[in-house]
C-alpha positions as MATLAB code, in Angstrom:
seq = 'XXXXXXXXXXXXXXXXXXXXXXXXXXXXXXXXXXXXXXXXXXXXXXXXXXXXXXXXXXXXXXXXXXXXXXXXXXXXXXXXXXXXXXXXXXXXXXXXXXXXXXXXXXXXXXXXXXXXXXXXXXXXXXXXXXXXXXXXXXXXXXXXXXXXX';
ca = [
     219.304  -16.750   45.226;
     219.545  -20.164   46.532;
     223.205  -18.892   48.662;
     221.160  -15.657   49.993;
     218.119  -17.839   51.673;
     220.606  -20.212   52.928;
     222.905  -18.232   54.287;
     219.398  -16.320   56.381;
     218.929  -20.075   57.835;
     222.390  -20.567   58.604;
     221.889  -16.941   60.980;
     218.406  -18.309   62.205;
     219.943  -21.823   62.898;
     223.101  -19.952   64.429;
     221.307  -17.840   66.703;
     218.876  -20.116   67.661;
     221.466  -22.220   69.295;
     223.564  -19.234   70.823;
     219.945  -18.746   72.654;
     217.579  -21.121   72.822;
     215.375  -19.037   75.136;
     215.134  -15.956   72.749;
     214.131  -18.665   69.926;
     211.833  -19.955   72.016;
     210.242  -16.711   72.883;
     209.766  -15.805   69.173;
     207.486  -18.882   68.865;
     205.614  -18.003   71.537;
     205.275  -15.048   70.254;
     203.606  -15.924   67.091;
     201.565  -18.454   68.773;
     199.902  -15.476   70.847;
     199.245  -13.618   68.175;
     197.391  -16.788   65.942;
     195.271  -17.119   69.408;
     194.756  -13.693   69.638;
     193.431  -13.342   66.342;
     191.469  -16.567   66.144;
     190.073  -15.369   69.434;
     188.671  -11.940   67.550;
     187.649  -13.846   64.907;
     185.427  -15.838   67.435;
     184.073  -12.948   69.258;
     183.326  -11.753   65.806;
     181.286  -15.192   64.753;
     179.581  -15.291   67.997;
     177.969  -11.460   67.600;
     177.302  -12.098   64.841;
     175.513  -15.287   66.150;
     173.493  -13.499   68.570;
     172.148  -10.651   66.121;
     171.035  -13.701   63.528;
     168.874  -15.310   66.611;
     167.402  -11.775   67.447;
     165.897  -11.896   63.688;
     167.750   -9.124   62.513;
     168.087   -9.026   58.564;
     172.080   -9.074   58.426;
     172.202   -7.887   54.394;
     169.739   -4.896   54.942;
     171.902   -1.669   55.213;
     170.637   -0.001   58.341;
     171.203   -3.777   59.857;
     175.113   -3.890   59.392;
     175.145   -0.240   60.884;
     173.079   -1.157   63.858;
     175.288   -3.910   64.621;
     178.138   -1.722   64.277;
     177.242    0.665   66.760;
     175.248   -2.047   69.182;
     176.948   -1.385   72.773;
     174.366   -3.304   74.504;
     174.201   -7.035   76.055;
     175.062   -9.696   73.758;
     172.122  -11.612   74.102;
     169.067  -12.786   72.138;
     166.245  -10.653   74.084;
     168.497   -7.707   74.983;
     169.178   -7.319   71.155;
     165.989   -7.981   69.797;
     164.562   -5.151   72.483;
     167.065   -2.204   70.782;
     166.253   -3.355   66.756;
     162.823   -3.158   67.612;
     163.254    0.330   69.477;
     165.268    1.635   66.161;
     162.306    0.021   64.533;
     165.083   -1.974   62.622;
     162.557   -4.898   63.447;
     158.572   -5.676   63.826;
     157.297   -6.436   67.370;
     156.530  -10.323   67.182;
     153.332  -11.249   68.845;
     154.405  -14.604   70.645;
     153.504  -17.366   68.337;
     151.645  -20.337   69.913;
     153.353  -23.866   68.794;
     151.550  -26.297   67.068;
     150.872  -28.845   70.204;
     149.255  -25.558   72.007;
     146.968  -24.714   69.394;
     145.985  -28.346   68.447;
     145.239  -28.446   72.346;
     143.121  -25.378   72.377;
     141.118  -26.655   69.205;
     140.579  -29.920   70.668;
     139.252  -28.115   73.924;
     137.138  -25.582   72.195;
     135.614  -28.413   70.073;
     134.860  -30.374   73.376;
     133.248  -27.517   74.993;
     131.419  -26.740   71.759;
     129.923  -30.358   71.525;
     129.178  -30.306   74.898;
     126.793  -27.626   74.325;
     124.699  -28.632   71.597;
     124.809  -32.786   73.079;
     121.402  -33.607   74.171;
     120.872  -34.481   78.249;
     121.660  -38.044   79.281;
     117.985  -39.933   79.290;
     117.568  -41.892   82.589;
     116.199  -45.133   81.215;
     114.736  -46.603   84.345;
     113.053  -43.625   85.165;
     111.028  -43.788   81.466;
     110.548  -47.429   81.929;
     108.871  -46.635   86.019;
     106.643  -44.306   83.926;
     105.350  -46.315   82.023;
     102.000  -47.121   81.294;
     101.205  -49.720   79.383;
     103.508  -52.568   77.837;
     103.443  -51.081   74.672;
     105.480  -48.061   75.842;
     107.576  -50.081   77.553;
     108.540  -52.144   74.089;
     108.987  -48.578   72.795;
     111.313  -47.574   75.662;
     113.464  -50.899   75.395;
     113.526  -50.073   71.420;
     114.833  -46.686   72.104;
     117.164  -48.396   74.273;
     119.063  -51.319   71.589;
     118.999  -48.592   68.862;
     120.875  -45.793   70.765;
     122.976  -48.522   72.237;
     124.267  -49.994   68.263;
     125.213  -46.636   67.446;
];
């Protein structure tokens, strides 16, 4: 067996050197078709890609025929617009992130406490009312209490 494989390199070797061009072309030739099928292989990964961002559920069975048959635009909204039109998908309400809603709650509670504060008490204005000194202690009491707090 040894003679037979031999003797099939001694032809390759043989003709390669009557034409180096021909020899040459059959490389190329093999190296196009690698690139050409690593090239499917990456169209294949990346539409795959896309229909995993869209949110559709790639093992459920009317998913894999859906992306069979998709003809559309390859991208995120365009495919996520057609699932939900073969009701492959639910439509999302847009989800507010975290910083948003900590930002409304923080707004809402300052409104709220806002509401229910008391009014600011104009402390010269009590102490020009004043009748007596004894109101006035009271008044500069009221004063050094809600200032310690």
């Amino acid at each position: 067996m040894s003679n037979v494989e031999d003797q099939f390199e001694d032809e390759a070797n043989e003709q390669a050197n009557k034409n180096p061009v021909r020899a040459r072309m059959r490389e190329m030739e093999t190296e196009i078709k690698a690139l050409r099928e690593k090239a499917a292989e990456a169209v294949t990964l990346q539409r795959e890609l896309a229909f995993s961002k869209a949110g559709i559920p790639m093992e459920a069975p009317m998913a894999k025929y859906f992306v069979k048959a998709y003809d559309g635009e390859i991208t995120t909204e365009a495919i996520r617009k057609a699932a939900e039109e073969a009701n492959l998908i639910q439509t999302q309400a847009p989800v507010a992130s975290t910083q948003e809603q900590q930002a409304w709650a923080r707004m809402q509670k300052s409104s709220a406490a806002g509401d229910t504060s008391e009014p600011l008490i104009d402390w010269n204005v009590r102490l020009a009312q004043a009748k007596n000194s004894d109101e006035v202690m009271q008044i500069l009491a009221q004063v050094r209490t809600e200032t310690q707090t």
